[in-house]
C-alpha positions, 0 to 999 in steps of 0.5 A, a space after each residue: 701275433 709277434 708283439 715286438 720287432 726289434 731291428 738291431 742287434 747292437 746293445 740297444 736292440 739286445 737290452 730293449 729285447 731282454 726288458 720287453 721279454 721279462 714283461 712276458 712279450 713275445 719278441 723277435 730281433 732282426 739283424 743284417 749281419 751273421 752275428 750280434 753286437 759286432 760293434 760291441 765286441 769291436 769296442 771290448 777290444 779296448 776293455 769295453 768302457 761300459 760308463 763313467 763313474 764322474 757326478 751326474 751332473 758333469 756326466 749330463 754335460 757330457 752330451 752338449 745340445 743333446 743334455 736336455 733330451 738325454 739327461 731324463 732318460 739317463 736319470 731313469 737309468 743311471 751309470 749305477 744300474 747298468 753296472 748293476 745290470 752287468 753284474 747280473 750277467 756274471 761281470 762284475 765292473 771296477 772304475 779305473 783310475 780315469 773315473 771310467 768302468 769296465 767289466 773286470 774281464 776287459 772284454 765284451 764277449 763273455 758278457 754278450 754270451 751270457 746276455 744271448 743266454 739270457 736272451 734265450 731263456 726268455 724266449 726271444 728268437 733272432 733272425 740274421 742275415 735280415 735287412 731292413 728294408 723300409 715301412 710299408 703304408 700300416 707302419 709294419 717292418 719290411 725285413 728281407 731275409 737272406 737276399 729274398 725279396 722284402 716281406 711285412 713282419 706282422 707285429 704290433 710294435 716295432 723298434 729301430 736300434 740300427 746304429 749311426 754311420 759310423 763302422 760301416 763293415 760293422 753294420 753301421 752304415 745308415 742305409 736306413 736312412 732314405 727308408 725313414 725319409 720316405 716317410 718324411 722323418 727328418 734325418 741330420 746328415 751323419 757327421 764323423 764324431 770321435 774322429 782324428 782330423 787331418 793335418 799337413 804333416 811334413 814328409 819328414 814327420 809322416 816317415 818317421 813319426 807315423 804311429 807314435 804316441 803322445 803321453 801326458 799333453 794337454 789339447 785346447 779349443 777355446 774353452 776346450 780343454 784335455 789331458 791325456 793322449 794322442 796318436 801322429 799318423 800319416 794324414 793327422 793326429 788322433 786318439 783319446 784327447 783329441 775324440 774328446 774335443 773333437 765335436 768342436 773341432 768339427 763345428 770350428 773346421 765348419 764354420 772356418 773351413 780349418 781350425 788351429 788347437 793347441 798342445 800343450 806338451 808339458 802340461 805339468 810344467 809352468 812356462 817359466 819354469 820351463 823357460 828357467 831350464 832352457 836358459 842353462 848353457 848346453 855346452 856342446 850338446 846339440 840341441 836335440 841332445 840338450 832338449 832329451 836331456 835337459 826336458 825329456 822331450 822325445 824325438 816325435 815331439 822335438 820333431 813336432 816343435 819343429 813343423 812350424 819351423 825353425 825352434 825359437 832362439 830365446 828360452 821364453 819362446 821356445 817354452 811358449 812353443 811347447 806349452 802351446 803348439 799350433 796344430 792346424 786340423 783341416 777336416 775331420 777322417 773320413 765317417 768309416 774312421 770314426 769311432 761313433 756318428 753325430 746326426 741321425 734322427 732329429 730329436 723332435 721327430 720321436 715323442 717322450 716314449 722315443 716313438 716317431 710321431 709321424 709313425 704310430 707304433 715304431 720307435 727308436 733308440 740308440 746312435 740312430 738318434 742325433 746325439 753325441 758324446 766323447 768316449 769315455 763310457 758315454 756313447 755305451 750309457 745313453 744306448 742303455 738309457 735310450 732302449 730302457 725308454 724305449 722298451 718302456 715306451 712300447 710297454 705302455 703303447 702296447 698297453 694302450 693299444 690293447 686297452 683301446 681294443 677291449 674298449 671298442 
């Protein structure tokens, strides 16, 4: 009989598959798609952020209600041995300048081949274009392959590693949701998470600025706070340092209905130094000649200043606008926007062993489980860390089960 059955061929299912078949276990992947990992080859068109190089202890923070449920299985499996695992894949990791790890390719397809290989070498087969189709009433797998009607896939144990709702062309689109609730699993209701929000731009701004880049600013939320970049577009405002505040951003939309950031668009630069340079005669110049000139502010950001209204008359609230800009984000993009998903199976539904309780035998791992993160190499090192736990989890109920047997 099959030993392992693993449902999901993104990273968690692949690494809870090669840990399981080094032990010797005969294991079968099940994917609906044509092709593995396409998530994961989607993220490596960025460089493939694998993890972070920042202490432990900052890393766990990372992770906000989740920290007490994923810092045991991150200290199980650290940021340093999954650059450690992929070395051994043939791809050697840098840290960037930011903390953040890649492989030194910057793309995830040559180390996906090379971890099929090894896949391969160890035995474990995969069947795609086979969808999940619910548990029967003895918890085994029901697997529809090709279109055909379900089947029970006889294994002693299975693995869900099907992924959040988020990338629905990718295969993330949580349709296993309601098969998890037939057999009464609490399920959070998927969230957008490292998303953009919306924004009320004027026409003005969404013609001309639609796409343009925001360097070297600083986004706030309350305690919130973040250096880096952000993207104008049509309906809002995205890209790396809102994904990072944006689970506050959504609880704040929440519990207000809008919430108000701030941006800050010369973070390196005091206020009254700012102020002491705005209160130089400009002379003829326009304004907008005068800010280029005299605080390098480009067009997209004299155009943002100007959303609110009219500029400011005095030098010092002028500097106070650009030093903190009130963005009003109405509502997060839409869940097939965002970059990951919060929600998922509560975390008290799956036992130390990230077995569900109410399902002997079948376990979970990855985005499927209700926890978030920023980007920044966090999403990727928890589904490491949860399919390491896993895989170990099913070792030793697949040790116990048998040791049961002989007993009786």
């Amino acid at each position: 009989m099959l030993d392992v059955l693993i449902i999901g061929a993104g990273p968690s299912g692949l690494f809870a598959a090669e840990q399981l078949s080094a032990k010797g276990l005969c294991v079968r992947i099940c994917d609906k798609m044509a092709s593995p990992a396409r998530k994961f080859l989607m993220a490596g068109r960025g460089g493939l952020n694998l993890t972070h190089s920042e202490d432990l202890s900052a890393f766990m923070g990372r992770y906000r209600e989740a920290t007490g449920f994923l810092a045991p299985l991150i200290e199980a499996f650290p940021p340093n041995e999954l650059r450690r695992w992929c070395d051994g894949h043939g791809g050697e990791t840098f840290t960037g300048t930011s903390g953040r790890v890649f492989p030194k390719a910057m793309k995830a397809s040559p180390l996906l081949r090379a971890w099929l290989r090894r896949l391969e070498a160890q035995g474990v087969s995969m069947t795609l274009r086979a969808e999940f189709a619910g548990l029967d009433e003895k918890g085994k797998a029901l697997i529809a392959e090709n279109g055909k009607p379900a089947e029970a896939v006889p294994a002693r144990a299975v693995l869900l590693a099907l992924g959040g709702g988020s990338w629905p062309k990718l295969g993330s689109n949580a349709g296993w949701v309601p098969h998890l609730e037939e057999c009464g699993i609490h399920i959070s209701p998927f969230e957008p998470a490292n998303c953009g929000f919306e924004v009320a731009w004027s026409d003005h701004l969404t013609s001309r600025f639609s796409g343009f880049p925001l360097k070297r600013i600083r986004l706030s939320l309350g305690e919130d706070t973040v250096f880096g970049e952000a993207i104008v577009s049509d309906r809002g405002l995205e890209g790396g340092a809102v994904y990072a505040i944006s689970a506050s951003i959504r609880q704040h939309i929440k519990e207000h209905g809008q919430t108000d950031i701030l941006l800050d668009l010369r973070p390196e630069q005091t206020h009254d130094s700012l102020a002491a340079k705005l209160a130089k005669p400009r002379g003829k110049q326009s304004m907008a000649t005068f800010l280029k000139k005299t605080l390098k502010l480009l067009p997209v950001e004299q155009a943002l200043l100007r959303e609110p209204g009219p500029l400011p008359a005095t030098p010092e609230d002028l500097a106070a606008r650009i030093k903190a800009l009130k963005i009003s984000c109405k509502k997060p993009y839409p869940i097939d926007r965002a970059i990951s998903s919060a929600g998922g199976i509560a975390l008290n539904e799956v036992d130390d062993r990230l077995m569900l309780k109410k399902v002997p035998g079948v376990f979970a791992a990855g985005e499927m489980l209700d926890w978030e993160a920023p980007t920044g190499g966090y999403l990727l090192q928890a589904c490491f860390a949860t399919a390491f736990r896993a895989a170990a989890g099913i070792e030793d109920y697949l040790k116990q089960t048998k040791d049961k047997a002989y007993a009786s």
